[in-house]
VONU-148898 format. One record per atom (N, C-alpha, C): residue in one letter; x, y, z. Coordinates in steps of 0.02 Angstrom, whole numbers, plus 32768, in hexadecimal, padded with zeros to 4 digits. Each point is the difference from the previous one (the first is absolute). Layout:
BEGIN
AXYZ...
END
This chain:
BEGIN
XDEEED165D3D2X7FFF80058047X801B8041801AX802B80137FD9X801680418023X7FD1803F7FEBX7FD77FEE7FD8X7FDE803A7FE9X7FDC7FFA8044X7FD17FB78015X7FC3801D8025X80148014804FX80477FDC801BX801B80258036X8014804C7FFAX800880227FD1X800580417FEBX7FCF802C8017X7FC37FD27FD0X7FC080238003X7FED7FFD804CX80037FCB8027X7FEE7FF8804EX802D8035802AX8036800E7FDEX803380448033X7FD680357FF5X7FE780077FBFX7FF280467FE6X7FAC801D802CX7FE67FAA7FFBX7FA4800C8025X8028800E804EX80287FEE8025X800E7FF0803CX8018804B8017X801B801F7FE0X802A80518009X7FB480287FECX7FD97FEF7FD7X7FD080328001X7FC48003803DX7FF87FC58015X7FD980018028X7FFB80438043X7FDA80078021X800780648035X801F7FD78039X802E80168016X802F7FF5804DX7FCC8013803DX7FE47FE58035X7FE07FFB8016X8029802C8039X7FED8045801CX8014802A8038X7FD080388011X8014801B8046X7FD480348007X800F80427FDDX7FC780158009X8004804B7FDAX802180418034X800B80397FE0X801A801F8040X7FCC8025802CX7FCC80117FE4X7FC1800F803AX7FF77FBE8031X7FFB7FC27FEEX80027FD78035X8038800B8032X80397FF47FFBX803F80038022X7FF480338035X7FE8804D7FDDX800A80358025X7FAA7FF9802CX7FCE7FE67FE5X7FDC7FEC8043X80137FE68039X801A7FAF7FEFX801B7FD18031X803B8043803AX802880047FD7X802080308038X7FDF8043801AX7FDC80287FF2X7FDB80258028X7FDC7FC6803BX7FD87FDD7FF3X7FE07FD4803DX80367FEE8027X80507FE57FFEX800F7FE78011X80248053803AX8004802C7FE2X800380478028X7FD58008802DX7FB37FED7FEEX7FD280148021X800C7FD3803FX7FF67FC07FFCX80097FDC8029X804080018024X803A800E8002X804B8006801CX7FE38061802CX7FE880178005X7FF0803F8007X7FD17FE98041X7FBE7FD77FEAX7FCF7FEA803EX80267FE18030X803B7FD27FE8X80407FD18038X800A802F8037X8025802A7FDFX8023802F801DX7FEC801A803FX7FB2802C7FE5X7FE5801A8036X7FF57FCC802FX7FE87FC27FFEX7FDE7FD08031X80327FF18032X80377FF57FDAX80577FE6802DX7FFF803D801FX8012804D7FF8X7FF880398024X7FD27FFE804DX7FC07FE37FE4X7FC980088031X800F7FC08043X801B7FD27FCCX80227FB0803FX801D801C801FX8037802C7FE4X803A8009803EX7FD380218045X7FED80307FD6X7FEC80308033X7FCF7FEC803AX7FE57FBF7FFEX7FCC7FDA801EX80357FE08036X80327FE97FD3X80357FC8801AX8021802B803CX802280387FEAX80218036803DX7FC080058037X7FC580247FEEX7FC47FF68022X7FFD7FC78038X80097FC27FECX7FFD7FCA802AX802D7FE48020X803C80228004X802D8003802CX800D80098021X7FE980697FF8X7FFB8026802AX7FC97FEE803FX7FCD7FDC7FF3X7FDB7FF68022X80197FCB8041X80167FBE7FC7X80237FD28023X802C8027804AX802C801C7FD6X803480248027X7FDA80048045X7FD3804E7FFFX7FDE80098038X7FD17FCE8032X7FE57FC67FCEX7FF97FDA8037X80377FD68024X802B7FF27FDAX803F7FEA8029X802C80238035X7FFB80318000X801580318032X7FBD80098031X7FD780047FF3X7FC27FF68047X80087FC4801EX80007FD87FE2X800F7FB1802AX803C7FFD8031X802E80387FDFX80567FF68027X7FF180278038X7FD8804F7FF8X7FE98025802CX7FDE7FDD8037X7FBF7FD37FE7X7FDF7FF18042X80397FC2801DX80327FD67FCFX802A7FE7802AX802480068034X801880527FE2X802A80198029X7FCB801C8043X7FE580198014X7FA88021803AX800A7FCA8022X7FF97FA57FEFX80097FCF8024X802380038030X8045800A7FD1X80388005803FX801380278013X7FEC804A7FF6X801C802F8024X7FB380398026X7FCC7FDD7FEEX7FC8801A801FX7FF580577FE4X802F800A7FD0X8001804B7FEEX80047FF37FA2X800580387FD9X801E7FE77FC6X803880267FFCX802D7FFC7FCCX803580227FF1X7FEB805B7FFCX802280248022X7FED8038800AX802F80487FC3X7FF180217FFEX8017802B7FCAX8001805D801BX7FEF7FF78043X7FF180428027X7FD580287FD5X7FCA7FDF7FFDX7FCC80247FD3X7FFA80207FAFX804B7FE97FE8X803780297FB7X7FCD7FB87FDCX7FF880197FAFX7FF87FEE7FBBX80427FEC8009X80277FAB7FF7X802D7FE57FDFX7FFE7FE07FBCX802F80067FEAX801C7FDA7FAAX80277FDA800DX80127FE47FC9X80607FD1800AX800F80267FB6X800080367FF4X7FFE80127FBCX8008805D7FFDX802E80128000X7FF580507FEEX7FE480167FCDX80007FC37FC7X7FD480007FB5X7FC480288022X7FE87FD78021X7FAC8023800BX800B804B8029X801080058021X8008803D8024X80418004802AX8029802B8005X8045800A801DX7FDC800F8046X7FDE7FF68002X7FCF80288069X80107FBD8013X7FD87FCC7FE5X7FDA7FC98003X80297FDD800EX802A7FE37FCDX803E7FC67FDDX804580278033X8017801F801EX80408012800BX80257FEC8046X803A7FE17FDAX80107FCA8049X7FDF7FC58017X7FE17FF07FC8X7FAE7FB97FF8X80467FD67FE6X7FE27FBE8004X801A7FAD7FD3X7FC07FF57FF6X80147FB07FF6X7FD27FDD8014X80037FB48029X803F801C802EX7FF87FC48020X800A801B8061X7FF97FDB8026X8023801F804AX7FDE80348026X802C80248015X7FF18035803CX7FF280457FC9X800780027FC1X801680377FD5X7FCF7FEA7FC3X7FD07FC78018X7FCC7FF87FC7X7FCD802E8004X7FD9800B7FC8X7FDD802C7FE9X7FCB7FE68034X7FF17FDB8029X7FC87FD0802AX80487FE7803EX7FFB80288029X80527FDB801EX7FEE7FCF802BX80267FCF8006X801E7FB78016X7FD37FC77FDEX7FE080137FB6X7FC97FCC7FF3X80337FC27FE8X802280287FCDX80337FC57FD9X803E80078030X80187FBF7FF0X7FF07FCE7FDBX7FEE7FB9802EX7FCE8019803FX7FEE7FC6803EX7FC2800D7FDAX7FE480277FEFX7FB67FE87FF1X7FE580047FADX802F80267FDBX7FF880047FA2X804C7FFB7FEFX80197FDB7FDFX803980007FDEX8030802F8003X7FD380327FD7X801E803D7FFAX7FB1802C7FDCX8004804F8020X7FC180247FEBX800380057FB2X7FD17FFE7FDBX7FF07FF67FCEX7FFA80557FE6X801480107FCDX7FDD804B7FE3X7FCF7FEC7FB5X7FE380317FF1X7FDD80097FCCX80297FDF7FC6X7FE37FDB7FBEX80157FEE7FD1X802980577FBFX7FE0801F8011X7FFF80587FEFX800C80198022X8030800A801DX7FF280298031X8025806A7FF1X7FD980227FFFX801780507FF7X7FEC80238021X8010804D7FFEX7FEB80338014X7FAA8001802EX80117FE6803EX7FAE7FFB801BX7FDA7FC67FE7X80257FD87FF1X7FCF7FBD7FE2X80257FCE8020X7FFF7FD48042X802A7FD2802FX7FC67FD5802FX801E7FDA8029X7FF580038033X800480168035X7FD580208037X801880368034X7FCF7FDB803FX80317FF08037X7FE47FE08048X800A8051803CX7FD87FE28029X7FE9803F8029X7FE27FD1804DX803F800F8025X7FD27FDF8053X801380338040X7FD67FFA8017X801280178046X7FFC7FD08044X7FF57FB27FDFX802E7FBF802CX7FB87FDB8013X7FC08047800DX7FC87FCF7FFBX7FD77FFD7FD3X8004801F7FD6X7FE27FFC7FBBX803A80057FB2X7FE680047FD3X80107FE97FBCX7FDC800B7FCAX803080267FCAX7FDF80047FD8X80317FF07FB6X7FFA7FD97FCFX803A80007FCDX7FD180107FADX801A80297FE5X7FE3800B7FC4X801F7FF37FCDX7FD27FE07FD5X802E7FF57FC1X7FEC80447FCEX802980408000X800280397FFEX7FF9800B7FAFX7FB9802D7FDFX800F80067FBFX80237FE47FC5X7FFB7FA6800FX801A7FE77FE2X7FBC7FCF7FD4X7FE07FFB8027X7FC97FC57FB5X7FF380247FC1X800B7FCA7FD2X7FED80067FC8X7FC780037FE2X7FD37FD38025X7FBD7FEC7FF3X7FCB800C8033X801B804B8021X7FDE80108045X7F8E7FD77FF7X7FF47FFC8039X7FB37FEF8011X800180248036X7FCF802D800DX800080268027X7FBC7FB48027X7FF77FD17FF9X7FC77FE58021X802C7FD7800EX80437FDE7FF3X80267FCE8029X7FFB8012804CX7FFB7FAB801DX800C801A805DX8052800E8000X802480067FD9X8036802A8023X8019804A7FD8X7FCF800E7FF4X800780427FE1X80018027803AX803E802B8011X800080318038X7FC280358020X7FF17FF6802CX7FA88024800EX801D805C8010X80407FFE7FFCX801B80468001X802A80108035X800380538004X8022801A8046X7FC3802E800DX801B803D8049X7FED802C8013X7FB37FDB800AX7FF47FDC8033X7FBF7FFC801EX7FEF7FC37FAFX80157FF37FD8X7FF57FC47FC8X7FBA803F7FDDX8029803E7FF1X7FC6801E7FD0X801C80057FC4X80577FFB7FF8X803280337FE3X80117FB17FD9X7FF87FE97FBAX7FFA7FBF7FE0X805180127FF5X80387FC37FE6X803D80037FF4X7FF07FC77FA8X7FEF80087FD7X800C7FF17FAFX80267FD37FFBX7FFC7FD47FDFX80217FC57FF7X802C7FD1803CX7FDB800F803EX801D7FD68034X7FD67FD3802AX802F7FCB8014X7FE97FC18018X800F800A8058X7FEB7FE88023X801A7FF8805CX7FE07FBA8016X802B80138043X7FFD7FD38033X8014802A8021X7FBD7FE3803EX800C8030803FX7FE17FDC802CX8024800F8048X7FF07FF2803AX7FA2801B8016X7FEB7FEA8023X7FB68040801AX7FF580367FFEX804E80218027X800A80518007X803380117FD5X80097FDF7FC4X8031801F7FC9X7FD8800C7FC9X7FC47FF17FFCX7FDD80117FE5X7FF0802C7FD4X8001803C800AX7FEF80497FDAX804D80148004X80377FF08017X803980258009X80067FFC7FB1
END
């Protein structure tokens, strides 16, 4: 008996260990590169859709507060004709002495009776913001060189300045009738 349990260790150790080879291994992980690489970019491209649809949000939420505010004050919030920010990020002209709330909002007296508080860009830098512009009967607010995923055929793709010949690149508006081309 001990011979043929012997002999059964000896067939049992010879038999081939069943594993991958290393060209397999190093396939599986290249695909698994390839694919972690395609992630990447797609999550990149979400965000940027995601900020995108915020920004948008944003600006329609601030037109709604705007024509809220026209209701009751038969005018809109006025800006003496000045490009405002709540942000010197975007421009120190623009943003200086801006919030975003009150008499000193970048849109003054909107917040916080008619928006919480003014909202800025998810990004916001150097010339890439939001910038409001009134002279009490008109309006104009741009979401300033900030899309990611500009369409120049979206209806709120800015139709421009100077007479609406002079296009502004990656920007979104809302505007009153006569804020139009401002």
């Amino acid at each position: 008996m001990k011979i043929t349990n012997s002999f059964k260790l000896i067939i049992k150790r010879l038999k081939p260990i069943k594993a991958f080879t290393l060209i397999e291994l190093l396939v599986v992980i290249a695909i698994i590169g390839i694919l972690a690489g395609v992630v990447v970019v797609n999550v990149g491209s979400a965000q940027a859709k995601a900020r995108d649809a915020k920004r948008i949000s944003d600006m329609k939420a601030i037109q709604t507060a705007l024509e809220m505010y026209y209701d009751d004050n038969q005018e809109y919030p006025t800006t003496a004709d000045a490009w405002k920010s709540g942000t010197t990020v975007c421009n120190a002209t623009f943003g200086a002495g801006n919030s975003y709330t009150g008499g000193t909002g970048y849109i003054p007296n909107l917040a916080p009776k008619y928006i919480s508080v003014l909202p800025e860009s998810p990004k916001p830098s150097y010339n890439k913001c939001y910038v409001y512009k009134s002279n009490g009967t008109d309006y104009k607010l741009l979401v300033w060189n900030v899309i990611e995923n500009y369409d120049s055929t979206n209806p709120n793709a800015d139709p421009g300045y100077a007479s609406c010949t002079a296009k502004r690149p990656d920007t979104y508006a809302v505007y009153s009738s006569g804020g139009r081309c401002w």
